[in-house]
Backbone as CSV, one residue per row, in Angstrom:
resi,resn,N_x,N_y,N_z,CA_x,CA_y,CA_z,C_x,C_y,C_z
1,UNK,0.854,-1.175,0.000,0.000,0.000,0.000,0.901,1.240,0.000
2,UNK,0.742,2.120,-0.610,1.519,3.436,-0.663,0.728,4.160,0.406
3,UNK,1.927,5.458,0.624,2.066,6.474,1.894,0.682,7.057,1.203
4,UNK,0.318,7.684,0.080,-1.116,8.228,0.348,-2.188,7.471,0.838
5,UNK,-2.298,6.639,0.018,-3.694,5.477,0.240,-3.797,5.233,1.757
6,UNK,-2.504,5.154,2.874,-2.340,4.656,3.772,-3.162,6.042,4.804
7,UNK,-2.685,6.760,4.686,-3.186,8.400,5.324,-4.456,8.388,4.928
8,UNK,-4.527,8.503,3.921,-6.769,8.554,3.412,-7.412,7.259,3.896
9,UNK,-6.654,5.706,4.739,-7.625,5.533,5.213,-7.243,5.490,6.677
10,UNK,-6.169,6.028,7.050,-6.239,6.209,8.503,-6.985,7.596,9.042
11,UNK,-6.983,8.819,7.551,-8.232,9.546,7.778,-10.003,9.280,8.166
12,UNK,-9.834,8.358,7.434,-11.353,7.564,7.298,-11.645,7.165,8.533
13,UNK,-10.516,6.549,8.947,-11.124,5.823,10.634,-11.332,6.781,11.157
14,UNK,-10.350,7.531,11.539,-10.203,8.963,12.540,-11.856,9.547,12.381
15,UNK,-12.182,9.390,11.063,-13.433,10.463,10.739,-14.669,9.880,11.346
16,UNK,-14.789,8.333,10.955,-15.343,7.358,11.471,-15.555,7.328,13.110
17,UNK,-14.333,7.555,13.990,-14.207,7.160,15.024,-15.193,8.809,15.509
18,UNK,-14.107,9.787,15.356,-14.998,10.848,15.651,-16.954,10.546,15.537
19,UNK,-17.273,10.788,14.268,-18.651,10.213,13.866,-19.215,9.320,15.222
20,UNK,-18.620,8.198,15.321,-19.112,7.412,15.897,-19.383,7.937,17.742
21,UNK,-18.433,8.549,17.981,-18.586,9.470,19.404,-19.675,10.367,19.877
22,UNK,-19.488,11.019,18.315,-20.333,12.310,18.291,-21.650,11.469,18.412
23,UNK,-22.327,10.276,18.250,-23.482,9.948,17.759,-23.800,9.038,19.312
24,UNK,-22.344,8.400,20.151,-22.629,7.969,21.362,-22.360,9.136,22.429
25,UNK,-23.636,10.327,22.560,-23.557,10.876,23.748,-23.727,10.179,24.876
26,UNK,-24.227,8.673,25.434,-24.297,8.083,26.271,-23.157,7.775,26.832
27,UNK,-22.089,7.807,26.037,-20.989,7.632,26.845,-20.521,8.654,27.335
28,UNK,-19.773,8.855,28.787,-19.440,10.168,29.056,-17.767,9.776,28.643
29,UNK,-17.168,11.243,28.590,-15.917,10.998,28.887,-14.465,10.424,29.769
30,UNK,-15.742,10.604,31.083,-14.834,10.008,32.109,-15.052,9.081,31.958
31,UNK,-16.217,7.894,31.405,-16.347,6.761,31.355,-15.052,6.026,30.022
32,UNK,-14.975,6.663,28.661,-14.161,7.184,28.170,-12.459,6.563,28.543
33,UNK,-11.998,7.461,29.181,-10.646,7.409,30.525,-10.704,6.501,31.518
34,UNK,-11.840,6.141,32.116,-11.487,5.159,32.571,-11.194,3.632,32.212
35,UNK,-11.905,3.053,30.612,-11.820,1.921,30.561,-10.829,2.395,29.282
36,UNK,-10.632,3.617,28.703,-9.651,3.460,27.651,-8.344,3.845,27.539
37,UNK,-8.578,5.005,28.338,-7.382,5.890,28.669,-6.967,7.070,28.174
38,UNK,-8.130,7.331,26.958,-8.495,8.363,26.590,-9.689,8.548,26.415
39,UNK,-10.400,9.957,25.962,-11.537,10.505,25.630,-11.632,11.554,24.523
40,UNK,-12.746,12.660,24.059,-12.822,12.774,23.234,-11.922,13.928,23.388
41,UNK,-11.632,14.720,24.581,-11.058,15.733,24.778,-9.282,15.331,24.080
42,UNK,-9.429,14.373,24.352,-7.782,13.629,23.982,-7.551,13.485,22.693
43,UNK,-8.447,13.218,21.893,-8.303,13.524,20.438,-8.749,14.458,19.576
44,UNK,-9.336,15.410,20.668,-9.502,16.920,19.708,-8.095,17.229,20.425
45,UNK,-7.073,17.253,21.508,-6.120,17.879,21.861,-4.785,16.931,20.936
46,UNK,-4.386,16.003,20.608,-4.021,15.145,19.526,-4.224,16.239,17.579
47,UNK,-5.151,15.983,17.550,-5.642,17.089,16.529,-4.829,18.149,16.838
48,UNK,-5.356,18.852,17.735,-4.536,20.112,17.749,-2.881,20.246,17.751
49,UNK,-1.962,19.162,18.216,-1.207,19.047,18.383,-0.529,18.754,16.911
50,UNK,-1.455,18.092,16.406,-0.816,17.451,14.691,-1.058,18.804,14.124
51,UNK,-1.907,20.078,14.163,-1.712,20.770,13.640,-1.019,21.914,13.847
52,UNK,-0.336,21.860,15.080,0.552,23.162,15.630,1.976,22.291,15.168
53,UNK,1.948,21.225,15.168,3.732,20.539,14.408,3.585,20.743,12.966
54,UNK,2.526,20.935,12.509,2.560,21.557,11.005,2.402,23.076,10.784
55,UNK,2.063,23.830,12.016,2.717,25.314,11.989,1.589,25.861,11.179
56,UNK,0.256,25.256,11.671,-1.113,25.380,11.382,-1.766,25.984,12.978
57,UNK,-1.438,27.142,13.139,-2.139,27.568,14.956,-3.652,27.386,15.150
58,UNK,-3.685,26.673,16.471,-5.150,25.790,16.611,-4.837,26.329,18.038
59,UNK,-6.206,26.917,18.212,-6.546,26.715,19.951,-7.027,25.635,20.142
60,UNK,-7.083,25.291,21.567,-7.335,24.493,22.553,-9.283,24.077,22.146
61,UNK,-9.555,25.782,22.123,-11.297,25.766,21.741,-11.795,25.586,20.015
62,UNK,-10.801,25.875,19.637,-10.879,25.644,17.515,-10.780,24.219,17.401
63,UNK,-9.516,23.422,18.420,-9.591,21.633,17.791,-10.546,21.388,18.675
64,UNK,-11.687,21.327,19.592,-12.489,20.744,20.222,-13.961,21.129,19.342
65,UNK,-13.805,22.670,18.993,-15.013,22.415,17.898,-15.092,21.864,16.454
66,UNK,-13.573,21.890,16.148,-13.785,20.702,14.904,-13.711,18.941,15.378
67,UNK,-13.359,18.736,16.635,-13.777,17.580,16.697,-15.084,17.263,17.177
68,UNK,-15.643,17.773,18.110,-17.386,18.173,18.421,-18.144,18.479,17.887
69,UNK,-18.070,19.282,16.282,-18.800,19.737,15.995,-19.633,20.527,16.313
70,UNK,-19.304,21.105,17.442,-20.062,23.001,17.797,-18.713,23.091,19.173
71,UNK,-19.044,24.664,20.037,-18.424,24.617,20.547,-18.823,23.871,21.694
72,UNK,-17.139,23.745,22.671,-17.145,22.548,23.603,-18.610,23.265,24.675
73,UNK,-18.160,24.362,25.154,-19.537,24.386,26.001,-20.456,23.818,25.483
74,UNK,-21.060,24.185,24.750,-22.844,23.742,23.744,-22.636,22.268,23.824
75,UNK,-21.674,21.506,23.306,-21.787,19.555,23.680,-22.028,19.581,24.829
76,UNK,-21.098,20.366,26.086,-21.219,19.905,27.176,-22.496,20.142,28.212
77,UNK,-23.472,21.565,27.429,-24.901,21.514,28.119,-25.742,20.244,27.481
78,UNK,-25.431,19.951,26.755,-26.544,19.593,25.637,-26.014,18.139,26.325
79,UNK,-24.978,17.677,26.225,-24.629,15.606,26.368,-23.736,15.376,27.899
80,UNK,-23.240,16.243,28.742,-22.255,15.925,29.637,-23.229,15.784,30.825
81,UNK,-23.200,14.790,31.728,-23.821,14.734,32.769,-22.665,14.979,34.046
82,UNK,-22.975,14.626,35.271,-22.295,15.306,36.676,-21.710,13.823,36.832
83,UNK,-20.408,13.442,36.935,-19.211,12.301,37.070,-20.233,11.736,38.462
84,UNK,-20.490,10.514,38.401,-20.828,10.333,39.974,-19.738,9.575,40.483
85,UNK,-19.511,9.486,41.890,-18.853,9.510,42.917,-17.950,8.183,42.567
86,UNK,-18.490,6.993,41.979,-18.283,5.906,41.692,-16.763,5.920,39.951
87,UNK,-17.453,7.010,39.136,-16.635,7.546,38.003,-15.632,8.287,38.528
88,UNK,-15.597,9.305,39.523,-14.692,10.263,39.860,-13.461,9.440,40.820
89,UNK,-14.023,8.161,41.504,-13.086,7.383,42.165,-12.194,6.451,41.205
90,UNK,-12.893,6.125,40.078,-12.404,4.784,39.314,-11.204,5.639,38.748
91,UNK,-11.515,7.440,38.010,-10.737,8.062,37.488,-9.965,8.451,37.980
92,UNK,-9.514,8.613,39.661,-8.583,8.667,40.478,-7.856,7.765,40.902
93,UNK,-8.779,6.877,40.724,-7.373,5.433,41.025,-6.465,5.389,39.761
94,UNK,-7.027,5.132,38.546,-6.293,5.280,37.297,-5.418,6.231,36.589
95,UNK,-6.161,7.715,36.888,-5.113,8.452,36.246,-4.812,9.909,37.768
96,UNK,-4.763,9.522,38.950,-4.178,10.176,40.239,-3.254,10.154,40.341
């Protein structure tokens, strides 16, 4: 497989994977971090990172609304619920 073909479909997943997030608001993020080790915040900040090593300037709030698709507040009224006590412990044992 050649270096393009290889990038257009590791784009595809990426696009895919996003897609697929955006469409499971049931999952929260901390749920997310705890069984994966990342969340979605981790690959809009990933994003941003691939595009500040290409000398493409991305805020913190520009890669979270192109990976969210609106801005992060508006996902987070609209899909984020309150970590309960049980999530906020599992996420402290793991990443404390």
């Amino acid at each position: 497989m050649d270096d393009q073909t290889r990038i257009e479909l590791e784009a595809a997943a990426f696009r895919r994977l996003r897609d697929h997030l955006a469409e499971r608001t049931d999952v929260q993020n901390i749920d997310m971090m705890n069984l994966a080790g990342f969340c979605r915040n981790c690959l809009s900040r990933w994003y941003q990172e691939a595009a500040n090593e290409r000398g493409i300037e991305m805020t913190k709030e520009e890669a979270r609304e192109a990976f969210y698709g609106m801005p992060y507040d508006e996902w987070r009224a609209k899909h984020q619920t309150e970590a309960s006590a049980q999530q906020q412990a599992a996420f402290s044992k793991t990443h404390g």
